[in-house]
C-alpha positions as CSV (number, residue, x, y, z in Angstrom):
1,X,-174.4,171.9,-81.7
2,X,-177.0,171.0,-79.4
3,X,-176.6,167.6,-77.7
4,X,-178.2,164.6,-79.4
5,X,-178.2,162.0,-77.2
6,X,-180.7,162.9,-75.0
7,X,-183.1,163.0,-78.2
8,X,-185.4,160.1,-78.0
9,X,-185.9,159.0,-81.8
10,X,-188.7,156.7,-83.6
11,X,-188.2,154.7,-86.6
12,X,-191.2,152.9,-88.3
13,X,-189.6,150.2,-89.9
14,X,-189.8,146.4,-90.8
15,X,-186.0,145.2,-90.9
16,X,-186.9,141.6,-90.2
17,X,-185.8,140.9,-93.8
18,X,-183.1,142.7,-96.7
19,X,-184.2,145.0,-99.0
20,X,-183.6,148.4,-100.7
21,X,-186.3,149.8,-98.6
22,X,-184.1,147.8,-95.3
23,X,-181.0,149.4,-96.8
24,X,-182.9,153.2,-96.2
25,X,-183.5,152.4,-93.0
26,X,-180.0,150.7,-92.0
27,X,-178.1,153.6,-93.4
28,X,-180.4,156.3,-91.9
29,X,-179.4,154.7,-88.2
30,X,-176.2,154.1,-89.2
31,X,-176.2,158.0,-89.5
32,X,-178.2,158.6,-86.0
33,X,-175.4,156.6,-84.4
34,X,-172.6,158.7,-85.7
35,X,-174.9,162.0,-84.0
36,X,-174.9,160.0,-80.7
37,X,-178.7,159.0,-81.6
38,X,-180.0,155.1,-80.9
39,X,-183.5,155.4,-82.6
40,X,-186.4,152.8,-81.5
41,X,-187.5,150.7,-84.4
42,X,-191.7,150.5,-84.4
43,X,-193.0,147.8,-85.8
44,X,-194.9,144.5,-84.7
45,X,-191.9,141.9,-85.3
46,X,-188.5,142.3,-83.9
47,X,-185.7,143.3,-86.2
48,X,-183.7,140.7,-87.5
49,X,-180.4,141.4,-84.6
50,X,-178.0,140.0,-87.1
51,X,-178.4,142.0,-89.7
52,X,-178.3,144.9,-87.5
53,X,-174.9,143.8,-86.4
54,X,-173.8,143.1,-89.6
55,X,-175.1,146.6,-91.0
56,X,-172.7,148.1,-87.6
57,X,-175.8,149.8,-86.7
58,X,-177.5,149.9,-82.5
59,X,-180.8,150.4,-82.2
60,X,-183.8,149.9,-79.8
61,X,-187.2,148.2,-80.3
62,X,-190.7,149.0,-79.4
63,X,-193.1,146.3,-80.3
64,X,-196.6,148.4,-81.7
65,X,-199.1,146.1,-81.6
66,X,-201.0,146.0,-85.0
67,X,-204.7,144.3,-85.6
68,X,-202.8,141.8,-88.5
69,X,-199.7,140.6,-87.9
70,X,-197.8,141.8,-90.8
71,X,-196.5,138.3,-90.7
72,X,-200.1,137.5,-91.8
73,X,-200.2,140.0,-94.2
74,X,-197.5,138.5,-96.1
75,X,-199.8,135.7,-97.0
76,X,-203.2,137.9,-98.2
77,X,-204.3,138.4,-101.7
78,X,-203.1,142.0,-102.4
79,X,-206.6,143.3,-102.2
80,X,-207.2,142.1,-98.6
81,X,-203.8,143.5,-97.8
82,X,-204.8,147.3,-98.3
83,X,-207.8,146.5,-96.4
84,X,-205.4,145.1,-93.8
85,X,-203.3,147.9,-93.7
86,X,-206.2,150.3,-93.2
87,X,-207.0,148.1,-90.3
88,X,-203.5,148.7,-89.0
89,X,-203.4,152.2,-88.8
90,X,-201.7,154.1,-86.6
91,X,-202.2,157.8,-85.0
92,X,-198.6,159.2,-84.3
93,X,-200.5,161.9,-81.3
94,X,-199.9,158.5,-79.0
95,X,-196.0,158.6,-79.1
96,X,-195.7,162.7,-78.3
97,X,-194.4,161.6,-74.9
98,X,-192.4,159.0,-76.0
99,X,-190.3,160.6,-78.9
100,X,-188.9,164.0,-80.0
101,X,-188.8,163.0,-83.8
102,X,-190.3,160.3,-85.9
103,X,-188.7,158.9,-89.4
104,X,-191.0,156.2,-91.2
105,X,-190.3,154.5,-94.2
106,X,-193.9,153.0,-93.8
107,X,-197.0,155.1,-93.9
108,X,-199.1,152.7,-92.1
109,X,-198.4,155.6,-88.9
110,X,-199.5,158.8,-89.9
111,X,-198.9,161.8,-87.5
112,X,-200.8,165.8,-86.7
113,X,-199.1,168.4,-88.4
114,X,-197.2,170.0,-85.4
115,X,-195.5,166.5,-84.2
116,X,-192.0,166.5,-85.6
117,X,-191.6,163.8,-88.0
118,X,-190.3,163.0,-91.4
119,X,-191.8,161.0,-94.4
120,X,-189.5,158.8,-96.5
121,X,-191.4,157.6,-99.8
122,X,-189.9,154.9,-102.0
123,X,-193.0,156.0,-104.5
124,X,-196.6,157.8,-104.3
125,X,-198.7,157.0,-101.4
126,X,-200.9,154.1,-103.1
127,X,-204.4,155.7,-103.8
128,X,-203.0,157.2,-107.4
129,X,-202.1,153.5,-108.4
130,X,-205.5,152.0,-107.4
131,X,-207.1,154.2,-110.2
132,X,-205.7,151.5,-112.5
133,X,-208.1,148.2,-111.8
134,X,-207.8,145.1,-113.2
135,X,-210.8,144.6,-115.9
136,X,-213.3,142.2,-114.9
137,X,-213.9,139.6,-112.0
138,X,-210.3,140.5,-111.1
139,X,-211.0,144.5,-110.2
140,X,-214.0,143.1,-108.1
141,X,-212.3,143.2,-105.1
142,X,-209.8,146.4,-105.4
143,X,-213.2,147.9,-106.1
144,X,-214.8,147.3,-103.3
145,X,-211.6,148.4,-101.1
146,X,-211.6,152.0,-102.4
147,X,-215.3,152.5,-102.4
148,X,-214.5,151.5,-98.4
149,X,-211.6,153.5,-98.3
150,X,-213.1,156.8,-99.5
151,X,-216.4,156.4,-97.9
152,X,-215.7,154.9,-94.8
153,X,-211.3,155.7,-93.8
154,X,-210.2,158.7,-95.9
155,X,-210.8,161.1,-93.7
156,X,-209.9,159.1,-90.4
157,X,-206.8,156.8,-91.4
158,X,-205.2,158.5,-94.5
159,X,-202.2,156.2,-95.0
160,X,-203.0,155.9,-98.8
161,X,-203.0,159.5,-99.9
162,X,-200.9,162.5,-99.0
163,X,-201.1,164.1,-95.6
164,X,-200.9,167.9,-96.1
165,X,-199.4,168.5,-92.4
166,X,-197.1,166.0,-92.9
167,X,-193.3,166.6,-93.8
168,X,-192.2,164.3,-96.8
169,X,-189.2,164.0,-98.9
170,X,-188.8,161.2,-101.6
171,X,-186.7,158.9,-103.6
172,X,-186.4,160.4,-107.3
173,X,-186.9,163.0,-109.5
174,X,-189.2,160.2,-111.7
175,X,-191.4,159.3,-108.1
176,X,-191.6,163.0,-107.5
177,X,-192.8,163.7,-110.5
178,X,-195.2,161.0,-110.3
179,X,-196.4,162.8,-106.7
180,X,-196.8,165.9,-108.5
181,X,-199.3,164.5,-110.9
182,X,-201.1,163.0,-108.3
183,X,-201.4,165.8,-105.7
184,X,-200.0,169.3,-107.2
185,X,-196.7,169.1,-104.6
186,X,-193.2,169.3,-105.2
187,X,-191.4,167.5,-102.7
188,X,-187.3,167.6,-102.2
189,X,-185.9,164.5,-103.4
190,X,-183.1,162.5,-101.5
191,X,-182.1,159.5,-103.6
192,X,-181.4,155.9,-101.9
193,X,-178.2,155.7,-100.4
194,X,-175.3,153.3,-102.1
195,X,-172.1,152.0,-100.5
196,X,-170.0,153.2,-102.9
197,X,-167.0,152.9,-101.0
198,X,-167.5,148.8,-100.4
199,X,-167.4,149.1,-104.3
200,X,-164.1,149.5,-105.9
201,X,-162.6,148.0,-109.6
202,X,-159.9,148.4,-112.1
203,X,-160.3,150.1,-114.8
204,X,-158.3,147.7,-117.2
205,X,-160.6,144.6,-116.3
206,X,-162.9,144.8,-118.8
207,X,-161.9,142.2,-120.8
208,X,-161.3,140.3,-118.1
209,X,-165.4,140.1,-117.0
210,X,-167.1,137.1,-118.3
211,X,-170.8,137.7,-116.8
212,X,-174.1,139.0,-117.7
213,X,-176.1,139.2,-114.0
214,X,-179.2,140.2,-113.0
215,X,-179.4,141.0,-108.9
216,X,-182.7,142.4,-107.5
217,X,-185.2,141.0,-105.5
218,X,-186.5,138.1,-107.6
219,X,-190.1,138.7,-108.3
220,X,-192.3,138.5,-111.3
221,X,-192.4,142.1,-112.1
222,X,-189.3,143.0,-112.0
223,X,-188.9,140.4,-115.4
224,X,-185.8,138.3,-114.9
225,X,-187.0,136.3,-117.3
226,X,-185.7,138.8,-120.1
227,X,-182.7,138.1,-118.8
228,X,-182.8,134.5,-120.1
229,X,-183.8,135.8,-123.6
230,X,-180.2,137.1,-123.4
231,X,-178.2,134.2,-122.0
232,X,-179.9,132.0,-124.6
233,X,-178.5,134.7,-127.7
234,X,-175.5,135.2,-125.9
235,X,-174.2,131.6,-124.5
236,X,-169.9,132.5,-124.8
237,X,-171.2,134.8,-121.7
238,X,-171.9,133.0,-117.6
239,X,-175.1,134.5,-117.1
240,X,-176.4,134.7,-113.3
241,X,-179.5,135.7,-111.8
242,X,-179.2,136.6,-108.0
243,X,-181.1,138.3,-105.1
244,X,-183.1,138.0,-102.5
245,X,-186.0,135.3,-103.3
246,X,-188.6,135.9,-99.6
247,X,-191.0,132.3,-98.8
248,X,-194.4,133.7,-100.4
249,X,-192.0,134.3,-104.0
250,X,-190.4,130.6,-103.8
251,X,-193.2,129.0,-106.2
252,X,-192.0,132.0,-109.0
253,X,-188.3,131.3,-108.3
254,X,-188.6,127.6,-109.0
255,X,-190.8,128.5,-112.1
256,X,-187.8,130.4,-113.4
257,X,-185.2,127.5,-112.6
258,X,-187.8,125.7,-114.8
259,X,-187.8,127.9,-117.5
260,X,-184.5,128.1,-117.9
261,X,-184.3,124.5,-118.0
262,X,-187.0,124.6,-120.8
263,X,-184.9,126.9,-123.1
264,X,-181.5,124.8,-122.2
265,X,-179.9,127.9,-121.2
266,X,-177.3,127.5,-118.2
267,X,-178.3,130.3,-115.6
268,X,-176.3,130.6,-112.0
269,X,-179.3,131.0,-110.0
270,X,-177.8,132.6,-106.3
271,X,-180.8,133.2,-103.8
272,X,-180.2,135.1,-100.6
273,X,-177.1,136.1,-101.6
274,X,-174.7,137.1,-99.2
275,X,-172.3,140.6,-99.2
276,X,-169.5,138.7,-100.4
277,X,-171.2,136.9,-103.0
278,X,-172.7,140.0,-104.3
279,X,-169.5,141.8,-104.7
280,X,-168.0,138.6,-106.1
281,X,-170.2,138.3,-108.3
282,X,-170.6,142.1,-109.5
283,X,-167.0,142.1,-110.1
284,X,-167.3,139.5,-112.0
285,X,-169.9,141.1,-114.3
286,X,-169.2,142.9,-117.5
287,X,-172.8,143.7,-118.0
288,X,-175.4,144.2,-115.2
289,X,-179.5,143.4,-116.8
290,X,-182.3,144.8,-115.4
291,X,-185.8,145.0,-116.7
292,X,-188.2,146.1,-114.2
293,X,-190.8,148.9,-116.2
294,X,-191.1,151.8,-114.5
295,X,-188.8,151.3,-111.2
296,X,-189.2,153.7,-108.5
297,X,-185.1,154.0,-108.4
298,X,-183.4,151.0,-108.5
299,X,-180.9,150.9,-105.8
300,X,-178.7,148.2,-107.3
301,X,-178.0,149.9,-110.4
302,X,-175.7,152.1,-109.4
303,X,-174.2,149.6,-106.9
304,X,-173.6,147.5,-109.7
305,X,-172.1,150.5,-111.4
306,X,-169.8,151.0,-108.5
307,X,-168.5,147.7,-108.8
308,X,-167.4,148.6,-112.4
309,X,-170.6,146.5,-114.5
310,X,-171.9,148.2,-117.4
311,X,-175.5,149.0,-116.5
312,X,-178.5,147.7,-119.4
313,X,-181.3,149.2,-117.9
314,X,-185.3,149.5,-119.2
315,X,-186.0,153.2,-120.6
316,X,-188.3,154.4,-117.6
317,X,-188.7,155.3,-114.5
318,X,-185.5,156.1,-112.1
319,X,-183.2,154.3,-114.1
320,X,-183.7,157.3,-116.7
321,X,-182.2,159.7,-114.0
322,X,-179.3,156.5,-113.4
323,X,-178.4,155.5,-116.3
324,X,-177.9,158.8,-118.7
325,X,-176.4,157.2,-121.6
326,X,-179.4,156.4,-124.0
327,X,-177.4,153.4,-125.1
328,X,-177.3,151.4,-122.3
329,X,-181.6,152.0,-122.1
330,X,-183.8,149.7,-123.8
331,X,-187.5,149.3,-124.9
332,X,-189.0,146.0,-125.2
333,X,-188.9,146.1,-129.1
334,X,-185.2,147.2,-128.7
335,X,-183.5,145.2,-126.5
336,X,-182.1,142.4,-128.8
337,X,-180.6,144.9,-131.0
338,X,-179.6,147.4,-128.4
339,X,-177.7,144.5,-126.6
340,X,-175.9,143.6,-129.8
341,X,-175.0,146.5,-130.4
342,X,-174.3,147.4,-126.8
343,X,-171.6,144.2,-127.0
344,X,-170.1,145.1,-130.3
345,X,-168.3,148.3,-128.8
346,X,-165.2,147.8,-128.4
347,X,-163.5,147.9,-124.7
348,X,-162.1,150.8,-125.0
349,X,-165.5,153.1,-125.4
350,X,-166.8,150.6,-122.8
351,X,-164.2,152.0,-120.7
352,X,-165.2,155.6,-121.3
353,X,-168.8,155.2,-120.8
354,X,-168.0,153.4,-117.3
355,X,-165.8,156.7,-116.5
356,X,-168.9,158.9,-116.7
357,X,-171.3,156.4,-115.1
358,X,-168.7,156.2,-112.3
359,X,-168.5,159.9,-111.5
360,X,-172.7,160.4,-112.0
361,X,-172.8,157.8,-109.2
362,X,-171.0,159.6,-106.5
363,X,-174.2,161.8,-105.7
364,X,-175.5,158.4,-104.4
365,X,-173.2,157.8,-102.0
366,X,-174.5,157.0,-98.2
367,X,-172.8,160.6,-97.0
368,X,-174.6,162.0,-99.5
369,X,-177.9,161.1,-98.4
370,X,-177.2,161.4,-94.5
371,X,-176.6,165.7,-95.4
372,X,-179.9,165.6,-97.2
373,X,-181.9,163.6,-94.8
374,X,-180.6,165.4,-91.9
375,X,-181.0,168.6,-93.9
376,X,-185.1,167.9,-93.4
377,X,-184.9,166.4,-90.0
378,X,-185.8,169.6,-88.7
379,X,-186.9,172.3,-87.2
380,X,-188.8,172.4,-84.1
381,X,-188.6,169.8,-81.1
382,X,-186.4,167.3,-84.3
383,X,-182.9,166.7,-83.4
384,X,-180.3,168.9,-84.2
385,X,-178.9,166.8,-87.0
386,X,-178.5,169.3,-89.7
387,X,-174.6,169.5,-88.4
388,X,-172.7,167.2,-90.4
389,X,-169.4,167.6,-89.3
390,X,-168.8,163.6,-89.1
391,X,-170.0,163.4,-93.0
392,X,-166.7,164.6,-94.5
393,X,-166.8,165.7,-98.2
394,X,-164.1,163.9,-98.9
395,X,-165.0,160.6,-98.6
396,X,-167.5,161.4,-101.7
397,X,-164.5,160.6,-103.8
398,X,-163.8,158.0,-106.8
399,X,-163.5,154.4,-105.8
400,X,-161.7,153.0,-109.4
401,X,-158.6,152.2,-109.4
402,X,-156.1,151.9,-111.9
């Protein structure tokens, strides 16, 4: 195999803060460092070191130096932010000299056809999903942004819309259909990677789980407040809500504290939590709730599956291709009665749906997605990563033991 460490690799990137988007990245350097590779993070705010070091991951950093902070950008109204991000982009031509191969997780960079360089989308680029406006005053301004997108940036800063040079893969078969729709391409599909083997349970301990838990990033949309709907119906259970709450989505946090308090239902509310409380706390969950319409994948799904939680899942999006037992999916109409129902099987059949789950799973794991990515990092001046000798098959193996 061709030497990597020589190979000088980009990596447009924000890791200042967690996420599943973060959790791409980490894993994809985590990768690159078993290649010999240190990639160079792009972006305008330093990573955050310590959860680099935590992660086990080394890596570099090159500030880029965009118009708006994204910092600032944190803080717009979400029309101002396309406009922002327009603003902010970035021709790839001016890092030729600098890197042999480019991975972004961002499109805010976009690159000429014949520079090496690799797309990974957690959904559509955004133009498709401005065609839905707001009605009224609202749509005003989202309005006015894509008349000045199409008349004024298409052409020259195209980070809304697919690059036809560009090399792309994505994170479901539900996003890749979506792409399809939108553009007439059908790109390869490597799912998030999951840590499946930092997941392990018994498989007697069913009856031993005594928690209904919601963990995602806690943001309006992705509808933990369905989740207190359940705790209320269901109090014998501990119900917890956890994840990752960032300083602009505090105000809708402390809303849910107070709604909760409203309904008298006793929610464990756990933001920021850390490793160990998450796989406390998944361990300690029989059923794992999450509402979100429409998810892109849903990356803690199956890590909540690898911990041995039952998954209750909304019917659409990427929890379809997750979650392939139709009774663990819900409507909005259905999910009281699918929930009852879903608790009134007996431990046993619990047991064997858990089996199944727990072997779909494996394709997730982190080796998993390091072949695939590396499969597409090529060919031309890109590293010679498509050897994946350190990525051994069996380590793509059940975790549950018992």
């Amino acid at each position: 195999m061709e030497e990597t460490k020589s190979k000088r690799v980009g990596l447009v990137a924000r890791l200042s803060d967690p996420g599943g988007v973060q959790s791409v990245a980490l894993s994809l350097i985590r990768g690159l460092n078993q290649k010999g590779v240190i990639p160079d993070i792009l972006w305008d705010v330093e990573p955050s070191w310590p959860m680099l070091e935590k992660a086990g991951v080394r890596a570099k950093f090159t500030h880029v130096p965009f118009r708006f902070s994204t910092t600032l950008i944190d803080r717009m109204p979400l029309s101002l932010r396309y406009l922002a991000w327009i603003i902010n982009a970035v021709d790839g031509e001016q890092f030729r000299r600098q890197y042999d191969f480019v991975y972004t997780v961002n499109q805010v960079f976009y690159f000429p056809s014949d520079f090496p360089h690799l797309y990974y989308l957690s959904g559509p680029p955004l133009l498709p999903q401005l065609e839905m406006l707001p009605r009224g005053v609202k749509g005003v301004p989202i309005r006015f942004f894509k008349w000045m997108y199409r008349t004024f940036w298409r052409t020259s800063r195209p980070i809304f819309e697919y690059q036809r040079g560009g090399k792309y893969v994505i994170n479901s078969h539900y996003t890749a259909r979506l792409f399809k729709e939108a553009h007439g391409v059908d790109l390869p599909v490597v799912h998030p990677p999951i840590k499946i083997s930092d997941r392990w349970f018994d498989h007697s301990d069913l009856s031993l789980r005594d928690s209904l838990v919601f963990f995602s990033r806690i943001v309006w949309y992705k509808r933990p407040y369905l989740v207190l709907e359940l705790a209320k119906r269901h109090p014998n259970y501990r119900c917890v809500i956890m994840g990752g709450v960032q300083p602009h989505q505090q105000p809708y946090f402390e809303e849910l504290q107070k709604k909760a308090a409203t309904m008298g239902v006793k929610i464990e509310f756990i933001r920021n939590p850390s490793d160990q409380q998450v796989r406390e706390e998944l361990a300690r969950a029989k059923f794992y709730i999450f509402p979100a319409v429409n998810e892109h994948f849903g990356m803690t799904t199956p890590e909540a599956i690898a911990s041995g939680a039952i998954p209750f899942v909304h019917d659409s999006g990427g929890q379809i291709e997750i979650v392939i037992d139709e009774r663990l999916r819900f409507s909005d109409s259905e999910l009281h009665d699918k929930f009852d129902a879903l608790m009134k099987l007996p431990d046993a059949e619990l047991a064997q749906i858990r089996k199944k789950l727990v072997a779909h799973v494996q394709q997730y794991s982190e080796e998993a997605f390091w072949v695939k990515m590396f499969q597409h990092s090529g060919p031309g001046k890109s590293p010679s990563l498509t050897d994946v000798g350190d990525c051994q098959a069996n380590n793509i193996t059940s975790f549950a033991k018992g």
